[in-house]
Steps between C-alpha positions, in 0.01 A plus 500: 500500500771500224679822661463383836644123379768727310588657831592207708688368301717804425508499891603129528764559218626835688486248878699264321770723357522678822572166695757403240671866562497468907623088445809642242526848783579237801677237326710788334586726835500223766741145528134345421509224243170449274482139660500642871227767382295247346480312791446727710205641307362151492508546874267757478108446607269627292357733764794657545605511097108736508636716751842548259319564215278719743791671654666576182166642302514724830815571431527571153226729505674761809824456257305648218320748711839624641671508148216722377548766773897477445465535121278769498729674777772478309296722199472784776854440638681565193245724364527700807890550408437572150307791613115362441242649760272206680141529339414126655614170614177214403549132659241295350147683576650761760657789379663797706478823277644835593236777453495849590838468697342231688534076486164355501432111513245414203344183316609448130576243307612428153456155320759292421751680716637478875658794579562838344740764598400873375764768472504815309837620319713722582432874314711432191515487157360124350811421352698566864263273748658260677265183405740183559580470884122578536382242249758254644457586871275206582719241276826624667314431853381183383826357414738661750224351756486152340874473488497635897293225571668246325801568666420483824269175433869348375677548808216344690632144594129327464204553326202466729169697509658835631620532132214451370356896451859611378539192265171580332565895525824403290277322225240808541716778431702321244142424341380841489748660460626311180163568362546878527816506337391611136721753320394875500524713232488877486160507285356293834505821686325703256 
C-alpha cells in the first residue's frame, strides 16, 4: 500500500510539473498571456480536461517508444561507421539477432533496460577501437532529433493538439537522452 501510495504521488508531482512546463512552453512561444491561458483553461469541462490528460498519457508514451528506437539506432548508425559488425538490435522484449549470416526475429529481454544495440569491433588492437561515436550514437540522435523537433514546433504559429506527439517527443528524447550522457573512460571498455 505504501509503494503504491508512494507511486501516485510521484505521478501527481511528475502531472503537475509537466502542466507547469506546457503552461511556461505556450505562454513562452505564442502572444498568449498567463491571464488569457488561465481563462481559457477555466473554460475547460472536466470531460474534456480527462480526455487531455488521456490524450497526452497516449502521447507521451509513443514519444518514448519512438525515442527508444532512435537512440538505439543511432548506437548502430555510428557504430556501423566506426567499423562495428551488427550482432543485434533489442527494443524492449523483441530482439532481431544476426545468426549464421541470417536476421532472425527473437524474444529477449533484459531488466531494467529498453533497448540494446549489439555490435562487434572492428579487428584491431584494444587500444585502436573506435568506442566514442558508438557509445554516443544514441545521445547524438537524441539531441540532434530533440533540437529538430523543437525547431520546427517554433515556427508553428499555434499550439493545438497536432503538436502534441512532437512536443512530448522533444521532452522524451531530451529525457533519455540526458540520462545516457555519463562520461566514458577507456577502462569502461575493458
Amino acid at each position: 500500500m505504501k509503494s503504491a501510495l508512494k507511486l501516485l504521488v510521484t505521478f501527481g508531482v511528475g502531472c503537475l510539473i509537466g502542466i507547469v512546463l506546457v503552461c511556461a512552453g505556450i505562454v513562452s512561444f505564442t502572444d498568449m498571456t498567463w491571464n488569457e491561458l488561465v481563462q481559457k483553461l477555466a473554460k475547460i469541462e472536466a470531460l474534456e480536461m480527462v480526455g487531455i490528460f488521456a490524450g497526452s498519457i497516449v502521447c507521451t508514451l509513443v514519444a518514448f517508444v519512438l525515442q527508444i528506437v532512435l537512440h538505439e539506432g543511432g548506437h548502430l548508425l555510428f557504430g556501423l561507421l566506426s567499423g562495428y559488425r551488427f550482432v543485434s538490435f533489442r527494443i524492449f522484449n523483441w530482439t532481431l539477432i544476426r545468426q549464421e549470416g541470417k536476421f532472425r526475429l527473437k524474444r529477449f529481454g533484459i531488466a531494467g533496460t529498453g533497448g540494446q544495440c549489439l555490435m562487434f569491433p572492428p579487428d584491431k588492437p584494444l587500444e585502436e577501437i573506435p568506442v566514442a561515436l558508438y557509445h554516443w550514437g544514441g545521445v547524438i540522435v537524441n539531441m540532434s532529433m530533440a533540437l529538430l523537433t523543437f525547431v520546427v514546433l517554433c515556427g508553428r504559429r499555434s499550439f493545438s493538439s497536432a503538436g502534441a506527439i512532437p512536443g512530448h517527443d522533444v521532452f522524451c528524447r531530451r529525457v533519455v537522452g540526458i540520462a545516457q550522457w555519463h562520461p566514458v573512460q577507456a577502462g569502461d571498455y575493458q
